[in-house]
ZALOLO-366197 format. One line per field, with one value per residue (C-alpha): residue number from 1; residue in three letters; x, y, z. Coordinates in Angstrom, 3 decimals, decimal comma. Example, Ala and Ser with C-alpha at 12.3 -4.5 7.8 and 13.67 -1.06 7.14 Angstrom:
nr: (1 | 2) $
rest: (Ala | Ser) $
x: (12,300 | 13,670) $
y: (-4,500 | -1,060) $
z: (7,800 | 7,140) $
# end
This chain:
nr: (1 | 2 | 3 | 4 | 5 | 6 | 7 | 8 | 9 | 10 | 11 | 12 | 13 | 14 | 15 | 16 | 17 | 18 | 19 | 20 | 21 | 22 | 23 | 24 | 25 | 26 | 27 | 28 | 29 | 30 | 31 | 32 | 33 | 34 | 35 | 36 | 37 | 38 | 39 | 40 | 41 | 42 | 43 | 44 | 45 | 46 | 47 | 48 | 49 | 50 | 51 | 52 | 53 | 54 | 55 | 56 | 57 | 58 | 59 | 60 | 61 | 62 | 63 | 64 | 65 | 66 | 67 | 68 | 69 | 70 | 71 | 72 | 73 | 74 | 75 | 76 | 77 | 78 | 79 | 80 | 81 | 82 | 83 | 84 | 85 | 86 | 87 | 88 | 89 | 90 | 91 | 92 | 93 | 94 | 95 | 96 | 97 | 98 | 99 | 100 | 101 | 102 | 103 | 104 | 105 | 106 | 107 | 108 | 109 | 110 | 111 | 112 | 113 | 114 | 115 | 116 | 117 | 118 | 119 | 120 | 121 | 122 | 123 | 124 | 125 | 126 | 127 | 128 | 129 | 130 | 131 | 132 | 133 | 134 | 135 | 136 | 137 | 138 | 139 | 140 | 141 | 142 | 143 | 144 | 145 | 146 | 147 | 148 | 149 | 150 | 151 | 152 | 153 | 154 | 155 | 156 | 157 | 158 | 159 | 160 | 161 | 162 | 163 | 164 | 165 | 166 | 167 | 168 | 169 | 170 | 171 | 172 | 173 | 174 | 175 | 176 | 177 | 178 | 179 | 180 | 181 | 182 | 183 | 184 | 185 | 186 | 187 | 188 | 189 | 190 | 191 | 192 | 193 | 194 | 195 | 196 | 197 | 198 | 199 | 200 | 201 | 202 | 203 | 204 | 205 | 206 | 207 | 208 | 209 | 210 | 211 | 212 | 213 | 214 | 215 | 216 | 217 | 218 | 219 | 220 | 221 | 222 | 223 | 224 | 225 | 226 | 227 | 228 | 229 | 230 | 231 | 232 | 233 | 234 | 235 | 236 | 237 | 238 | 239 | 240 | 241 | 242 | 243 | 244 | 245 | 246 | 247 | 248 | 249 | 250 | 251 | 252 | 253 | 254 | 255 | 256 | 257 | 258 | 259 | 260) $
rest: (Unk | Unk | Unk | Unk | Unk | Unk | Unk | Unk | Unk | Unk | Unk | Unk | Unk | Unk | Unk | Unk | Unk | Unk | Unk | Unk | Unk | Unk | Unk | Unk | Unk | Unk | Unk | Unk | Unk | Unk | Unk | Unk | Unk | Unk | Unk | Unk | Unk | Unk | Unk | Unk | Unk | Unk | Unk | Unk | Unk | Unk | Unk | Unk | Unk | Unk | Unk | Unk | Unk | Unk | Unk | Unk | Unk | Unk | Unk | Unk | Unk | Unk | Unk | Unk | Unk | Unk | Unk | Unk | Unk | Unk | Unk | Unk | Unk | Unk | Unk | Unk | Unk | Unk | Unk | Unk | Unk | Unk | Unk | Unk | Unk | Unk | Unk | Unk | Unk | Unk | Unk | Unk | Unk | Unk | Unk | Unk | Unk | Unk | Unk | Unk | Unk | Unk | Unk | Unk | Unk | Unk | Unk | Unk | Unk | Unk | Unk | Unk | Unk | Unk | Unk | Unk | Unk | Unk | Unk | Unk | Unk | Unk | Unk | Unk | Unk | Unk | Unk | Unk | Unk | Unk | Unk | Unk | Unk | Unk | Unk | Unk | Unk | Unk | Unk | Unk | Unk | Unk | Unk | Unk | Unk | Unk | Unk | Unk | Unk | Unk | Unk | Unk | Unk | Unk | Unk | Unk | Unk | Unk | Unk | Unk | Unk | Unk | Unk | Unk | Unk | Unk | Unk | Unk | Unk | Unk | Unk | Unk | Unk | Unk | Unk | Unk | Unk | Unk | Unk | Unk | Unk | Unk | Unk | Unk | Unk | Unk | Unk | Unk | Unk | Unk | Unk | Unk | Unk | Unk | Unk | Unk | Unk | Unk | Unk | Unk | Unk | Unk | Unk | Unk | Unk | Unk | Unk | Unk | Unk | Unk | Unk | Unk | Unk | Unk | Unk | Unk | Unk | Unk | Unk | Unk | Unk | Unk | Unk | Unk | Unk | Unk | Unk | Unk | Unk | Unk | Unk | Unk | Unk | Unk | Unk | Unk | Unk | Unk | Unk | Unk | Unk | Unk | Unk | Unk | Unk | Unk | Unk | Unk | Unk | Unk | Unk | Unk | Unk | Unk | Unk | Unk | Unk | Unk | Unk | Unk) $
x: (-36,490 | -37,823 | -34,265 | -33,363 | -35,847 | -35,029 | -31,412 | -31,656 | -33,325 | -30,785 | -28,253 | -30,483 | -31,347 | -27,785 | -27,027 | -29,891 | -28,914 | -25,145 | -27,317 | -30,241 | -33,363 | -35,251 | -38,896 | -37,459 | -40,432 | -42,257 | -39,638 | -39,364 | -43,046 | -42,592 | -38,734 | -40,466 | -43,619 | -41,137 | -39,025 | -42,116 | -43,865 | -40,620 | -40,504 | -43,893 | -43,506 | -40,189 | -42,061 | -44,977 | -42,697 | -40,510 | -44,031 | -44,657 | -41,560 | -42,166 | -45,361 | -44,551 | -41,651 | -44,026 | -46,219 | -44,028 | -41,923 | -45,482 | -46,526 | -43,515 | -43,614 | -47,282 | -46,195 | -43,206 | -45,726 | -48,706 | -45,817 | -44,401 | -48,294 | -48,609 | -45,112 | -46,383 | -49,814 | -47,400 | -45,493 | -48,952 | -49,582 | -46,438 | -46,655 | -49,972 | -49,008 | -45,981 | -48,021 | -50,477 | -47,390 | -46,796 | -49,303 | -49,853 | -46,500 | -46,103 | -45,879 | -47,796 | -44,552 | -43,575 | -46,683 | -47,334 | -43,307 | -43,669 | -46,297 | -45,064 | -41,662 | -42,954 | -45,637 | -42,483 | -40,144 | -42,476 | -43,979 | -40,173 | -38,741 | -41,629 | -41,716 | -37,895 | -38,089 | -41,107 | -39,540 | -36,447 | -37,852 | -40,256 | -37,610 | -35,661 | -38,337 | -38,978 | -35,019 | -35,406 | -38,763 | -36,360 | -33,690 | -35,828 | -37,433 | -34,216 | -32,919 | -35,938 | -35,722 | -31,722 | -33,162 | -35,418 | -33,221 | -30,648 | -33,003 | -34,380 | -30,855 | -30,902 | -33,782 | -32,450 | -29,240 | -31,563 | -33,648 | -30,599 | -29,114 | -32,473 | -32,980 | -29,821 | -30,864 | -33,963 | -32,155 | -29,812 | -32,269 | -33,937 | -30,198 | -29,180 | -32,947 | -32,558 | -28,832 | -30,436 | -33,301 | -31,412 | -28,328 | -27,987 | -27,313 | -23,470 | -23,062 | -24,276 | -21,950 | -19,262 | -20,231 | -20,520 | -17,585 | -15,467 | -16,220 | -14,081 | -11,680 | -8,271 | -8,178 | -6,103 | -5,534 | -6,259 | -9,044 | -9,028 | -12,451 | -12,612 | -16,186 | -17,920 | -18,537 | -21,955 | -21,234 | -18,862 | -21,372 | -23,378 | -20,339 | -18,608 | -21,846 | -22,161 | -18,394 | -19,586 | -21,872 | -18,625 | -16,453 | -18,696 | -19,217 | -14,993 | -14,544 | -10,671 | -10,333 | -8,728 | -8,096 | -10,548 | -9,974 | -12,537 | -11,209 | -13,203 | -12,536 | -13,818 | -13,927 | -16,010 | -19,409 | -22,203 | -22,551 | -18,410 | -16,623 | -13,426 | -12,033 | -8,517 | -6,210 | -2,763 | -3,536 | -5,130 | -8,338 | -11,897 | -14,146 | -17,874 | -19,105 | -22,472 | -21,285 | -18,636 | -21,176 | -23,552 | -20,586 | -19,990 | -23,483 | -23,585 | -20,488 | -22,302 | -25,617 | -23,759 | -22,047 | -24,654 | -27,075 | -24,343 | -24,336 | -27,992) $
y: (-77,486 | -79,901 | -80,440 | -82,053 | -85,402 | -85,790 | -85,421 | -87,826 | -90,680 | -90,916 | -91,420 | -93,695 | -96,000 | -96,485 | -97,645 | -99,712 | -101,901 | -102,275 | -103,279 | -104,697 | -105,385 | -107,195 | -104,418 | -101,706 | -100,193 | -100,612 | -98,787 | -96,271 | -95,062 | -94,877 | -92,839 | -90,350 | -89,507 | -88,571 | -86,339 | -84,690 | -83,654 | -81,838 | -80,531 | -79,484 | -77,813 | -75,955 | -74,065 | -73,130 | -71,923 | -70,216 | -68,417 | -66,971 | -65,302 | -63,879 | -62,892 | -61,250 | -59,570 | -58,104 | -57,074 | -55,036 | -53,375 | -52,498 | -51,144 | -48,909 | -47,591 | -46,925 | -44,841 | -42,917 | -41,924 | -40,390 | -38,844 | -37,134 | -36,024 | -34,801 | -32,353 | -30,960 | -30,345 | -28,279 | -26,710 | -25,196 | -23,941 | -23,090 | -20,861 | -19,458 | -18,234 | -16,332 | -15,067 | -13,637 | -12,346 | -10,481 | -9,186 | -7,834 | -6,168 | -4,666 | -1,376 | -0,058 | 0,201 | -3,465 | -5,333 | -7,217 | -7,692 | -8,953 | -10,930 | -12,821 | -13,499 | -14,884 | -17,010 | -18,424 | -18,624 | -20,109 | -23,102 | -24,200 | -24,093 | -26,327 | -28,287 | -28,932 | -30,024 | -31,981 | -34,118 | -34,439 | -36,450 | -38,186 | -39,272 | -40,433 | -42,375 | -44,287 | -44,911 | -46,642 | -48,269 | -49,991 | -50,636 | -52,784 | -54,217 | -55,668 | -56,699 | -58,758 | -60,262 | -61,000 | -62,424 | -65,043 | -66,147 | -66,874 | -68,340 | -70,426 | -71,791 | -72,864 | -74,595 | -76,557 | -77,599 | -78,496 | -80,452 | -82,438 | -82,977 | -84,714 | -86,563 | -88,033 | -89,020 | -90,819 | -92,532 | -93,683 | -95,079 | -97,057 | -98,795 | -99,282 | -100,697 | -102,855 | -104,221 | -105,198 | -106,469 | -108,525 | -110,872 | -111,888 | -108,065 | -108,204 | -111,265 | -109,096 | -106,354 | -109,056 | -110,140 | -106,723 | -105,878 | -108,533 | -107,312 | -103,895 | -106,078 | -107,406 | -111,141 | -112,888 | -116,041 | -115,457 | -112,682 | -111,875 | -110,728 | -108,880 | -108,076 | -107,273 | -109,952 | -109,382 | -110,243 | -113,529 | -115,893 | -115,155 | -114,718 | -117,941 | -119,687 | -118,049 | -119,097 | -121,369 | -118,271 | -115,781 | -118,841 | -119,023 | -115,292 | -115,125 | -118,367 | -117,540 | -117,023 | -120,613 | -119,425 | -117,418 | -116,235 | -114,383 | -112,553 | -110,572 | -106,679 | -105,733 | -102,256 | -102,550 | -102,250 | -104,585 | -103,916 | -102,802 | -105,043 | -104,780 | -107,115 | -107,321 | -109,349 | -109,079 | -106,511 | -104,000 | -103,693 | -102,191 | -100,803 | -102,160 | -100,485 | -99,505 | -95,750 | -95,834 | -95,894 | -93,587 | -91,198 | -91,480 | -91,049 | -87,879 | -86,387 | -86,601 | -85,627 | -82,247 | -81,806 | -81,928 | -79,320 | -77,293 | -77,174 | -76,117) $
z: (47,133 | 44,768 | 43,422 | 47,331 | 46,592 | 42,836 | 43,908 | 47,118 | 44,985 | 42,639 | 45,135 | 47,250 | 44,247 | 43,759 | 47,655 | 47,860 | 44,985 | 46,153 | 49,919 | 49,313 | 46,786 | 49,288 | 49,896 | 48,380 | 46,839 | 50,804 | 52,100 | 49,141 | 49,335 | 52,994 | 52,591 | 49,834 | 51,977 | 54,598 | 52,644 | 50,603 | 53,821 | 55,156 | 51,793 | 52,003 | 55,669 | 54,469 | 51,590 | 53,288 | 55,648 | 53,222 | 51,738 | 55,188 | 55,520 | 52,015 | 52,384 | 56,099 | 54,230 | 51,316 | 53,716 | 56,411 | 53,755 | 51,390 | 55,393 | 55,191 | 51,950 | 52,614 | 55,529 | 53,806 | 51,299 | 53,659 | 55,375 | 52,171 | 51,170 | 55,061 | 54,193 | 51,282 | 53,216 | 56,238 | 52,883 | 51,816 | 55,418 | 55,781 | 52,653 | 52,999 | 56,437 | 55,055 | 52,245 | 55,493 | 57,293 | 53,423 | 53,076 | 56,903 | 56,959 | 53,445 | 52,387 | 49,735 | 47,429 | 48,211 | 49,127 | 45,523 | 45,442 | 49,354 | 48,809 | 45,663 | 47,205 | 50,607 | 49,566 | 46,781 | 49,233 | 51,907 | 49,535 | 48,302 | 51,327 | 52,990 | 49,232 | 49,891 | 53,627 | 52,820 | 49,605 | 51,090 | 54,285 | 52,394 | 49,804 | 53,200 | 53,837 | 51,040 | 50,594 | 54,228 | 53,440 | 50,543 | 52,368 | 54,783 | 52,119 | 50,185 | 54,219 | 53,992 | 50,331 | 51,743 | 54,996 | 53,621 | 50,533 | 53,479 | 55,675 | 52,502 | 51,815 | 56,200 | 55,791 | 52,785 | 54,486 | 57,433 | 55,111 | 53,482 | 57,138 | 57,921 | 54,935 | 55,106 | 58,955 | 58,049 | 55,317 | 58,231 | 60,209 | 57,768 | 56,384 | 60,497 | 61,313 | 57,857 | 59,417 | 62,634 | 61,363 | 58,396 | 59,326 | 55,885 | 54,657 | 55,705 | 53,317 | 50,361 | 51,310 | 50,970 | 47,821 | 46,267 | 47,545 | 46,052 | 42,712 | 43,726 | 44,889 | 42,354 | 41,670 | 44,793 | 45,973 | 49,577 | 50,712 | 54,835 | 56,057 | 58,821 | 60,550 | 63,923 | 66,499 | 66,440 | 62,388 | 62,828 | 63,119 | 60,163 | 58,042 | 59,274 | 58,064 | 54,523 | 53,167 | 50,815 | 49,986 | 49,463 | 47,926 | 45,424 | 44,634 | 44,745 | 42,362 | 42,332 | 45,933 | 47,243 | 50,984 | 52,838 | 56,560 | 58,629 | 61,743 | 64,438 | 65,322 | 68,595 | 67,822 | 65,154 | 65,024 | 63,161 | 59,593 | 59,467 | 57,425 | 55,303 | 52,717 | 52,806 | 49,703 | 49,076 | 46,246 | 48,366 | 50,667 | 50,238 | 53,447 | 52,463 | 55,830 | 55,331 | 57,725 | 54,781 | 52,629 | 53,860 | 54,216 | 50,469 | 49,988 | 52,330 | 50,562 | 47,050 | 47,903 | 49,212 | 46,296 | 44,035 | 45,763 | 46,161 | 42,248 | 41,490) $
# end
């Protein structure tokens, strides 16, 4: 479990510089407290299921065993009362001969019966017990997936609350994302309308960052959504969307659990 955090901070130190620096450690404290009490939850919930496990199949094997003492018990009955029978219905030529050969033939047969259900038992007792070591690695392995799905929500909604709250965080998406970008005369950059504005008013701001760029055209897509934004030249074109980018980061984090 512990390898989900250490994992998820890598990758979310690497997005947040390529985003924004601005009260990252705030927001960092506030992210990891987050993720370690989910973290926390998960394995004490993961211990329950262990210890519920240990403690059904330790019931069973308990039982298998009184039951396997409780057949020899009936064995010795069993015996004794055919060692009775012997002994009431020999002759005086056969009695000792009877009696040895009931009272043998009584005990095995109830030893036999009696091991054999016992050992049955026991064999099932284990069975349930390995369904339930089975059970809870695959339910530990849910929870993780569960746990990365959720992570990767909260991380969400701090990046979308940080592009509503911050008009000036598309303009650093634009910057970084010029640096991906081959050297060009002319770079085309195409963002939300709820982004135009803001970017209209920062092209001295992306002129600057772009020092070889001589002609620089913004143009609104109405299907896109604030924070989209792609950068287009006549060398090629980069998506600096922050979904993009949380879809990269998604994609990764995946990958590397997957690994340990």
């Amino acid at each position: 479990m512990s390898n989900i955090i250490k994992s998820f901070r890598v990758i979310e130190s690497d997005i947040v510089d390529r985003v924004d620096s601005k009260d990252q450690s705030q927001e960092q404290e506030a992210q990891d407290e987050i993720i370690e009490k989910l973290l926390e939850e998960a394995r004490v919930k993961g211990e329950e299921i262990i210890s519920k496990a240990e403690e059904e199949a330790n019931k069973i094997i308990e039982s298998a065993h009184k039951a396997y003492e409780d057949r020899l018990d009936i064995a010795n009955e069993k015996a004794k009362k055919i060692y009775q029978e012997s002994k009431d219905e020999g002759y005086d030529a056969g009695y000792e001969m009877g009696l040895e050969k009931g009272y043998k033939e009584g005990y095995e047969a109830g030893y036999k019966e009696g091991k054999e259900e016992a050992n049955k038992l026991i064999e099932e007792a284990l069975c349930i017990k390995n369904e339930y070591i089975k059970t809870r690695s695959n339910l530990l392995k849910e929870l993780e997936q569960e746990i990365i799905q959720l992570v990767i929500a909260i991380y969400e909604k701090v990046i979308y609350k940080k592009v509503e709250e911050d008009e000036e965080l598309i303009v650093s998406l634009i910057a970084n994302g010029i640096d991906n970008l081959e050297v060009s005369e002319k770079l085309t950059i195409i963002v939300s309308k709820e982004d135009y504005e803001m970017v209209n008013r920062s092209k001295d701001i992306i002129l600057a960052k772009a020092s070889l760029i001589n002609d620089l055209e913004i143009r609104v897509n109405s299907n896109m959504e604030k924070g989209d934004c792609i950068l287009e030249t006549s060398k090629g074109s980069v998506d600096v969307s922050i979904k993009d980018q949380l879809k990269e980061v998604k994609e990764l984090l995946i990958s590397i659990l997957s690994d340990e």
